[in-house]
VOGU-3710 file (C-alpha; in Angstrom, 3 decimals, decimal comma):
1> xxxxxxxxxx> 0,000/0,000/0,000  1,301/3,330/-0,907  2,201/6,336/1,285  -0,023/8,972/2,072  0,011/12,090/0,323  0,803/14,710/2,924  0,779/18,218/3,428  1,029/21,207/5,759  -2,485/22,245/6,348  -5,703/20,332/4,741
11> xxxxxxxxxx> -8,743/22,888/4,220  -12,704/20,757/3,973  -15,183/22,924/2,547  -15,726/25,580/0,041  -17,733/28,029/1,834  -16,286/30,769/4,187  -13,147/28,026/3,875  -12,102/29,638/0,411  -11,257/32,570/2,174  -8,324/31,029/4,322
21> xxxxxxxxxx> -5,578/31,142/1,463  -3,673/33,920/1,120  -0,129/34,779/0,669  0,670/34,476/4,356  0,665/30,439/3,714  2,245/30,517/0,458  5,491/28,953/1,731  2,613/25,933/3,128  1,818/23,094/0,965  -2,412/23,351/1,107
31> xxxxxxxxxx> -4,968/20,518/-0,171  -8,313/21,854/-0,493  -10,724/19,230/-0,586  -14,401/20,224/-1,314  -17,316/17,470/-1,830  -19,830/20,713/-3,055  -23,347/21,636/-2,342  -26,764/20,426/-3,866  -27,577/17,462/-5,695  -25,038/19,085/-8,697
41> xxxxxxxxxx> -22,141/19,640/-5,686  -20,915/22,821/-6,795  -18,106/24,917/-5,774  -18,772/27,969/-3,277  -20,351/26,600/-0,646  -24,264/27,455/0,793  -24,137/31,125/1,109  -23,563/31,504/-2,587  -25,184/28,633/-4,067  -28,395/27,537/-1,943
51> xxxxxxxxxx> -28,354/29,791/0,619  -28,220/33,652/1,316  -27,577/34,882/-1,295  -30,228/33,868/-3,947  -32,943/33,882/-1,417  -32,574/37,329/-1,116  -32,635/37,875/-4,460  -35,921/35,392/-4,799  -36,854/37,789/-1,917  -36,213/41,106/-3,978
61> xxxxxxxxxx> -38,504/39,765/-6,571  -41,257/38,831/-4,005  -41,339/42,115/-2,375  -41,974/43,816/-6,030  -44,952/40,929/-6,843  -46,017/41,163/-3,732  -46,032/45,450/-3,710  -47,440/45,246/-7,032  -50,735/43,583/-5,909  -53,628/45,672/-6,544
71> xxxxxxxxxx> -54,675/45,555/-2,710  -51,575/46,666/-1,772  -51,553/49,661/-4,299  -54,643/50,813/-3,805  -54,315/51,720/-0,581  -51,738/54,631/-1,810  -54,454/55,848/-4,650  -51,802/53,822/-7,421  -53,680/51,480/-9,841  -51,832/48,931/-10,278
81> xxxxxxxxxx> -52,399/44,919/-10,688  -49,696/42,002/-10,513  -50,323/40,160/-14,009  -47,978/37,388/-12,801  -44,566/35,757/-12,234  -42,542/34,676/-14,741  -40,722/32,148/-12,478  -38,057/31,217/-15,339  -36,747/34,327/-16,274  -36,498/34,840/-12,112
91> xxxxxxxxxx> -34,517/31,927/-11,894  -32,346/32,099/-14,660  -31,852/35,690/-13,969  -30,733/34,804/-10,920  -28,736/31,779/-11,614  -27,277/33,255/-14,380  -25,023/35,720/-11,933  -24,720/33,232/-9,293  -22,971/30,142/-11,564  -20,355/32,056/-12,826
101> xxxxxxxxxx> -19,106/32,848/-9,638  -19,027/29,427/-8,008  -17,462/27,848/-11,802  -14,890/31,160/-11,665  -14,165/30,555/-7,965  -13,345/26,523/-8,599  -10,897/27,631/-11,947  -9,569/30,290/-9,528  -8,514/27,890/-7,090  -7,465/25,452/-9,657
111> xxxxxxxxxx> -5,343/27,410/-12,051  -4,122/30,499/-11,245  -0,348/31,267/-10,298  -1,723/32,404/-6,839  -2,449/29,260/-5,667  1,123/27,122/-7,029  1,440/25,898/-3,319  -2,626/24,519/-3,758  -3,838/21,328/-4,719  -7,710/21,380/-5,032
121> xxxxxxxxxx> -9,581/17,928/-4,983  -13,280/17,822/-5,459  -15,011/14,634/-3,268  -15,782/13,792/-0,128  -13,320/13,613/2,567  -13,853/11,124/5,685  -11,517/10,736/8,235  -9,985/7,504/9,005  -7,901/8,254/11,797  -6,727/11,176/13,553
131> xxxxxxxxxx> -5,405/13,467/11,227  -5,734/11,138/7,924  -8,270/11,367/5,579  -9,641/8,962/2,474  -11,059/11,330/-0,084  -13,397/9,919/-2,542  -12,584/11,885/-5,659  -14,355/10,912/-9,458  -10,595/9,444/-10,446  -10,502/7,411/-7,603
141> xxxxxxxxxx> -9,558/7,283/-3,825  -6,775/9,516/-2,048  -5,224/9,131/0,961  -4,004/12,362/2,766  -2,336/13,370/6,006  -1,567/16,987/7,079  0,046/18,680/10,268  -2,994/21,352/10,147  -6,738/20,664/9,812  -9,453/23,689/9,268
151> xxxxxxxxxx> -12,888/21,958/8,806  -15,558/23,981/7,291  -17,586/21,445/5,118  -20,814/23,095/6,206  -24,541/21,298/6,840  -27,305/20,321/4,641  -31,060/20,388/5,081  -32,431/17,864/7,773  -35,227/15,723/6,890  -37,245/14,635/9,873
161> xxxxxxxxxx> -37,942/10,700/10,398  -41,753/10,428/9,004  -43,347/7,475/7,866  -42,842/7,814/3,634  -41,193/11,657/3,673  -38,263/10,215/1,741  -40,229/8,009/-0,499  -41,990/11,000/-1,231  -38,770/12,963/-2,436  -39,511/16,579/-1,050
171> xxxxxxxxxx> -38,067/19,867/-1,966  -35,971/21,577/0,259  -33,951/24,605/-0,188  -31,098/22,853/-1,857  -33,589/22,442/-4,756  -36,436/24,348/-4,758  -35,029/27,570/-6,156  -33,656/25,520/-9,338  -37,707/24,170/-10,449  -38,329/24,577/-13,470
181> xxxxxxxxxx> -41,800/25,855/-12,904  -43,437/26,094/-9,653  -46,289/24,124/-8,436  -49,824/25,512/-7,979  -49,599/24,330/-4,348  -47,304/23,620/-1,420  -46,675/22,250/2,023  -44,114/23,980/3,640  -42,869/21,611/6,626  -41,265/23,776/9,303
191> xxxxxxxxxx> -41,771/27,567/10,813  -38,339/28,462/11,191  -36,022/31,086/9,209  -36,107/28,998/6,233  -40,041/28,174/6,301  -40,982/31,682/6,502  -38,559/33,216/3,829  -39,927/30,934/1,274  -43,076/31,003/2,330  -43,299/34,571/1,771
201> xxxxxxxxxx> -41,153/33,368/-1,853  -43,870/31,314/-3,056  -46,733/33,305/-1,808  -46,064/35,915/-3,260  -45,025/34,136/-6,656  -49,133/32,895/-6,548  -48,541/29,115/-5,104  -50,930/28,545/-2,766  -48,915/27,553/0,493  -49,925/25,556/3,515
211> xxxxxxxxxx> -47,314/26,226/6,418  -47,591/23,358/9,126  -45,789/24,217/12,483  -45,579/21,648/15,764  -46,144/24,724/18,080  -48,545/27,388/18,696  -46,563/30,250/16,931  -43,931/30,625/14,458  -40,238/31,437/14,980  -40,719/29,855/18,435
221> xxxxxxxxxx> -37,523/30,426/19,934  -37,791/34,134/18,959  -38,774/36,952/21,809  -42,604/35,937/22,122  -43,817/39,257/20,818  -42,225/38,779/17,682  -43,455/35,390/17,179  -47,296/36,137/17,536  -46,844/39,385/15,818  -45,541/37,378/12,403
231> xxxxxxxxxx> -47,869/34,058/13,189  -50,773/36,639/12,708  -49,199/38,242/9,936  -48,764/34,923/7,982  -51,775/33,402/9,077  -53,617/36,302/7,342  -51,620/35,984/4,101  -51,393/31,748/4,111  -52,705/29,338/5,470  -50,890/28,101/8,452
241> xxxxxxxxxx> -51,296/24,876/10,577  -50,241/25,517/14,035  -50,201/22,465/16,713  -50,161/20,474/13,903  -47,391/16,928/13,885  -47,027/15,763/10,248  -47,823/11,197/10,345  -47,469/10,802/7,077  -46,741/11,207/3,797  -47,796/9,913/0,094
251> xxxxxxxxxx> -46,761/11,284/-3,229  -49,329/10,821/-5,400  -50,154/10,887/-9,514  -51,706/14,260/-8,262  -49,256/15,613/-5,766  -48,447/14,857/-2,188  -51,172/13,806/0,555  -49,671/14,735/4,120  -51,606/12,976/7,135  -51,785/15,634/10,087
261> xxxxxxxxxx> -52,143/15,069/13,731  -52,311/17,940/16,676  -49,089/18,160/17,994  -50,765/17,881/21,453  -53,937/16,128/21,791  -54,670/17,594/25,306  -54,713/21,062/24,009  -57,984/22,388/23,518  -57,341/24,200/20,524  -55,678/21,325/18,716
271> xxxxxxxxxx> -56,909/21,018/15,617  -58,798/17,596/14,028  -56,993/14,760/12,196  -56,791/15,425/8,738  -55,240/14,923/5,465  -53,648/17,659/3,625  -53,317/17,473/-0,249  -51,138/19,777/-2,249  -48,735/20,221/-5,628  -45,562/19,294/-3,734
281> xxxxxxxxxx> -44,258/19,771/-0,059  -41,169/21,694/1,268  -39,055/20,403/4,005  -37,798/23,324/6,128  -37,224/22,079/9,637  -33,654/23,217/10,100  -29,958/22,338/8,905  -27,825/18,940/9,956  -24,204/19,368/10,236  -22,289/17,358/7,593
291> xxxxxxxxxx> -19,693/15,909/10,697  -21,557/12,177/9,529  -20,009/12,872/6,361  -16,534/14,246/7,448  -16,792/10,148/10,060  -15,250/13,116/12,569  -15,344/10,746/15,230  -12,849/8,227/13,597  -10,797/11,461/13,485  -10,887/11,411/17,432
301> xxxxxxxxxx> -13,053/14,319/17,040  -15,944/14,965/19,904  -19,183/15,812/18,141  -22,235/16,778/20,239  -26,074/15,532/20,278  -26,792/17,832/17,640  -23,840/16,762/15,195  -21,765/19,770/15,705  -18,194/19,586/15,861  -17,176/20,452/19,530
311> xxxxxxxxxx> -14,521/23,603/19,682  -13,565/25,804/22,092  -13,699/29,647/22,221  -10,521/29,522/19,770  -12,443/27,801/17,573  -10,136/24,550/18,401  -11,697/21,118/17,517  -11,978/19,233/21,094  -11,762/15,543/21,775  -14,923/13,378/22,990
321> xxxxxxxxxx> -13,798/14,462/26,626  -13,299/17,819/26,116  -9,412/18,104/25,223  -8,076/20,333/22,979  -6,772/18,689/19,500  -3,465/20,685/18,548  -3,692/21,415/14,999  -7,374/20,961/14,048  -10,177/23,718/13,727  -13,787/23,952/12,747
331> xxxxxxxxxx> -15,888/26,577/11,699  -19,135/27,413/10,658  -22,090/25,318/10,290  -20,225/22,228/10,927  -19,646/23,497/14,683  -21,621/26,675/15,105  -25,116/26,395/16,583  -26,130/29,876/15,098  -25,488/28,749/11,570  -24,884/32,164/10,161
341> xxxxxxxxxx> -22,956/33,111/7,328  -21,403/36,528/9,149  -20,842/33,796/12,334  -18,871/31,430/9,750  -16,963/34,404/8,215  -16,002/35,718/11,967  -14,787/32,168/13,169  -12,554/31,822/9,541  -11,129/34,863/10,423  -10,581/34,004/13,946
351> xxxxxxxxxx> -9,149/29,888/12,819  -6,420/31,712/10,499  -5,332/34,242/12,983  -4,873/31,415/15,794  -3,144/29,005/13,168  -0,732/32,003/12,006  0,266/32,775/15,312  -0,945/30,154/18,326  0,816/31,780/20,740  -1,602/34,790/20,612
361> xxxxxxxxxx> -4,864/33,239/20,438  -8,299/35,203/19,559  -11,288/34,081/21,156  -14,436/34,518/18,131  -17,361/34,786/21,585  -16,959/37,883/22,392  -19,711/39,800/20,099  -23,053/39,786/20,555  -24,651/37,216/17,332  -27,515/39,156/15,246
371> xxxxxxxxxx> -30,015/37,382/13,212  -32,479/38,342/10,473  -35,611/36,875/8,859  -36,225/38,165/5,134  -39,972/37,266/5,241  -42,475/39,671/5,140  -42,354/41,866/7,305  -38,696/41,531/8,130  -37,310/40,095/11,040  -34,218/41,107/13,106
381> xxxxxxxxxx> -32,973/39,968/16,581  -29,587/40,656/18,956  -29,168/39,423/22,435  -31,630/38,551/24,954  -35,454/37,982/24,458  -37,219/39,940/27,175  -37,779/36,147/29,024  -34,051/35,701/29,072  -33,641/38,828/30,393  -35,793/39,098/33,056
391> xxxxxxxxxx> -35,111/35,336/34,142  -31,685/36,574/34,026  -32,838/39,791/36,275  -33,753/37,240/38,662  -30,952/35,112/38,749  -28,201/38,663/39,454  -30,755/40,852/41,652  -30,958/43,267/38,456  -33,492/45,478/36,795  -34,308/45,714/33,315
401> xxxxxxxxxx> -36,363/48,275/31,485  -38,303/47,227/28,605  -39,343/49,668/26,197  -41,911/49,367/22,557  -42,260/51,185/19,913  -44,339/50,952/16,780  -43,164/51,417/13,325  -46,986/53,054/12,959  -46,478/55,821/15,327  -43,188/57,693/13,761
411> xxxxxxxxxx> -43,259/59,490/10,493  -41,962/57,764/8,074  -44,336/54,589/9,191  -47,236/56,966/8,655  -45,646/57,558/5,052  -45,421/53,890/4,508  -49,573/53,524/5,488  -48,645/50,920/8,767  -51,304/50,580/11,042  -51,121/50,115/14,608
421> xxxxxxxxxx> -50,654/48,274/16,633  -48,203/46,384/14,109  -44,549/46,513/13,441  -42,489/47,344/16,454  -38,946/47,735/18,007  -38,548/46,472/21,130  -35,428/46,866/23,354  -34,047/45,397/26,542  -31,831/47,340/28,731  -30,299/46,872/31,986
431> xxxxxxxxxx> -31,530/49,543/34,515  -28,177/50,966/35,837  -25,858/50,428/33,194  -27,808/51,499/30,593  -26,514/48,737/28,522  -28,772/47,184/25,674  -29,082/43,137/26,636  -31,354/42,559/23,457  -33,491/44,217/20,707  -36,253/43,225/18,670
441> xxxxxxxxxx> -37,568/44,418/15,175  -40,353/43,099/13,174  -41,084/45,807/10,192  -39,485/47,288/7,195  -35,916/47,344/6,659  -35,510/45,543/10,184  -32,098/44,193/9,246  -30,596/47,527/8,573  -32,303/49,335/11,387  -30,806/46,765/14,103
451> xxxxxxxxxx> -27,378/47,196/13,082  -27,488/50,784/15,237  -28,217/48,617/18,063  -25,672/45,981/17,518  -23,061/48,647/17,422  -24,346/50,066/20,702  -24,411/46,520/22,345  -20,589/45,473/20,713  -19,232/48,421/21,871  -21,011/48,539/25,481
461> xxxxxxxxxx> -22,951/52,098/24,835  -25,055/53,407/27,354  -28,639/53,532/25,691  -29,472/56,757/27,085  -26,255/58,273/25,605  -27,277/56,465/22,014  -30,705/58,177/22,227  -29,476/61,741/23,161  -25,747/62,487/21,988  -26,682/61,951/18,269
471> xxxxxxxxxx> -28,510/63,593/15,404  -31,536/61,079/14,469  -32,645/62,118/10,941  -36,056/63,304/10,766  -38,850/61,947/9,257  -36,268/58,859/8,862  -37,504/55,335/9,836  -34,388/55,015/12,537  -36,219/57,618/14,771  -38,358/54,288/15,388
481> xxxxxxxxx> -35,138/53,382/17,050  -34,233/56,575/18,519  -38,002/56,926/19,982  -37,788/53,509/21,425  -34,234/54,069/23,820  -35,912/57,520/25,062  -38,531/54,965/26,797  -35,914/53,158/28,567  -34,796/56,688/30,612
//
């Protein structure tokens, strides 16, 4: 049996991983081994290919259908009617700026003089032993070693474990975007981040969509005022199935049939046994992280409950007990439990700076993590929910001040028609300090609003100061934000 190929650092994953070589490792001999994304496994990782980046532009295109409705118009004295969505030309559109990138990104890494000290290999790595890997490439199987391991090979969509789901071969957002036309109906399983963002996709793109959700709101683990304010919101747009377990389900010479149970049989306002039938069903019930794939345990890596890749704050892979493993690092999906592209890019950044110089380690923890929803309206989140904080008021002997304010009630929301109550900022603050522990939007633009707030909580601003020792542009939708602080005095 021959030797191992080896090298001086071994990179898994094309997503935030292609931005770890640079000319600071160009004396280091690199393999970059990437198995791809979606059923074609193409270069670039999620963000780029399934992910971020052209659901937001599918989400574009669904605010401008969805604007262009003649209910919505109206209401400004505009005549105007949607006369339909050319769902090709979106995707090809889209696709058709997207592609190049990932192909130009793979020939990037491939050929050019900038990466001599580089050897890309497309397949799927597994490890086989700590620090060696078998890669499974289309010419055949490699065997590699390395003194240096960064592991960033991602997640996929999860599938839950339902009597004929599988059979039934359901979309999910690795493939739903590339359809060639959409179906008249769908089921979209899950009322997460994912279920909502297409949901508001396809509804506005005229499918008819049924969104079924185990619990009694949507976005669940969201600050509870946010999640009833967008279950009502989508409950008036779709129609949405709330306490609702999924049995079953058939695919059909018509479609899919989906057997529904209450999720709870006890609550009163469970709703009746039934069977659902639509075009096609959605799976949407979160993200699995690929460390199956990578066999990370036969690398004497420690992987949790979840499938995440245990590290520490240094973003150092840890053994099954805990231990730091010199020389390996994960990032990302594949060990963060926010699964966020800005998370992913932090931690890179973070993993290169710790292998370049590991006796001055970074710690990537010490930020507060934002999150946004591009649904309709749009959903952003930092910090505490106002349960968190006050359970965490409790716990130190600490007051909090909690302070709302609707979108409807500011100037630029009465330009923009919102009614109230609505759309609303909420902010958590601790009572002495003055420090923000967590902020809520749900309303326009809520992603670029909340960034104020980030900046205030990242840099450990005094809210009151924030409020008062700054201009706040008038009639400008951040005097939502400016209007909600001056509450917390």
């Amino acid at each position: 049996m021959s030797a191992p190929e080896h090298f001086d650092i071994a990179l898994i994953g094309s997503g935030s991983g292609n931005s770890f070589p640079g000319p600071e490792f160009e004396e280091k001999s690199i393999v970059y081994i990437d198995r791809g994304v979606g059923p074609e496994h193409v270069f670039g990782g999620t963000c780029l290919n399934l992910g971020c980046i052209p659901t937001k532009m599918f989400v574009h295109t669904a605010d401008i259908a969805q604007n262009a409705r003649a209910e919505n118009a109206e209401r400004f004295g505009v005549d105007a009617a949607l006369g339909g969505v050319d769902f090709p030309s979106v995707r090809e559109r889209i696709f058709g700026r997207i592609d190049p990138i990932s192909h130009g990104g793979e020939e990037y890494r491939e050929t050019h003089p900038d990466n001599a000290n580089l050897t890309l290999m497309r397949g799927t790595a597994r490890f086989t032993a700590p620090k060696r890997l078998e890669v499974e490439t289309r010419e055949g199987t490699r065997e590699i070693t390395a003194e240096t391991f960064l592991l960033a090979a991602g997640s996929r969509p999860a599938i839950p474990n339902i009597a004929g789901l599988r059979d039934a071969r359901p979309l999910t957002s690795d493939t739903i975007m590339r359809l060639e036309q959409l179906p008249e109906s769908i089921a979209i399983l899950g009322s997460g981040v994912i279920a909502l963002e297409f949901a508001h996709i396809l509804d506005a793109f005229g499918v008819d969509v049924h969104l079924i959700a185990r619990s009694g709101t949507l976005l669940r683990a969201y600050d509870e005022d946010v999640a009833r304010r967008i279950t009502e919101v989508a409950s008036e747009r779709y129609t949405v199935h709330l306490n609702t377990s999924t049995t079953e389900v058939r695919r059909t010479k018509d479609g899919v049939e989906i057997d529904l149970q209450p999720s709870d049989p006890k609550n009163p306002t469970a709703p009746a046994p039934r069977t659902l039938a639509v075009a096609d069903i959605l799976v949407a019930t979160g993200r699995t992280p690929n460390s199956d794939l990578l066999n990370a345990e036969a690398g004497g890596i420690g992987v949790d409950k979840a499938g995440r890749v245990m590290v520490d704050a240094h973003q150092r892979a840890l053994s099954p007990s805990g231990e730091v493993l010199e020389g390996i690092y994960s990032i990302g999906d594949l060990s963060s439990p926010a699964q966020l592209k800005h998370v992913a890019n932090h931690e890179l950044k973070i993993a290169r700076h710790n292998i370049l110089h590991p006796h001055d380690l970074r710690r990537s923890d010490d930020m507060p993590i934002p999150a946004a929803v591009f649904t309709d309206p749009h959903i952003a989140t930092v910090g505490m929910t106002e349960r968190e904080a006050r359970e965490w008021a409790g716990a130190t002997e600490r007051e909090i001040r909690v302070a709302r304010q609707e979108f409807a009630d500011v100037a630029y929301g009465w330009a923009m028609e919102l009614s109230a109550p609505g759309d609303f900022v909420k902010i958590i603050a601790d009572a002495e300090s003055g420090k923000i522990l967590g902020a809520h939007i749900i309303g326009p633009e809520a992603a670029t609003l909340i960034q104020v707030l980030i900046q205030a909580m990242s840099f450990g601003l005094d809210a009151r100061d924030v409020a008062t020792k700054q201009y706040w542009i008038h009639p400008a939708m951040p005097e939502v934000l400016e209007n909600a602080l001056l509450q917390l005095d």
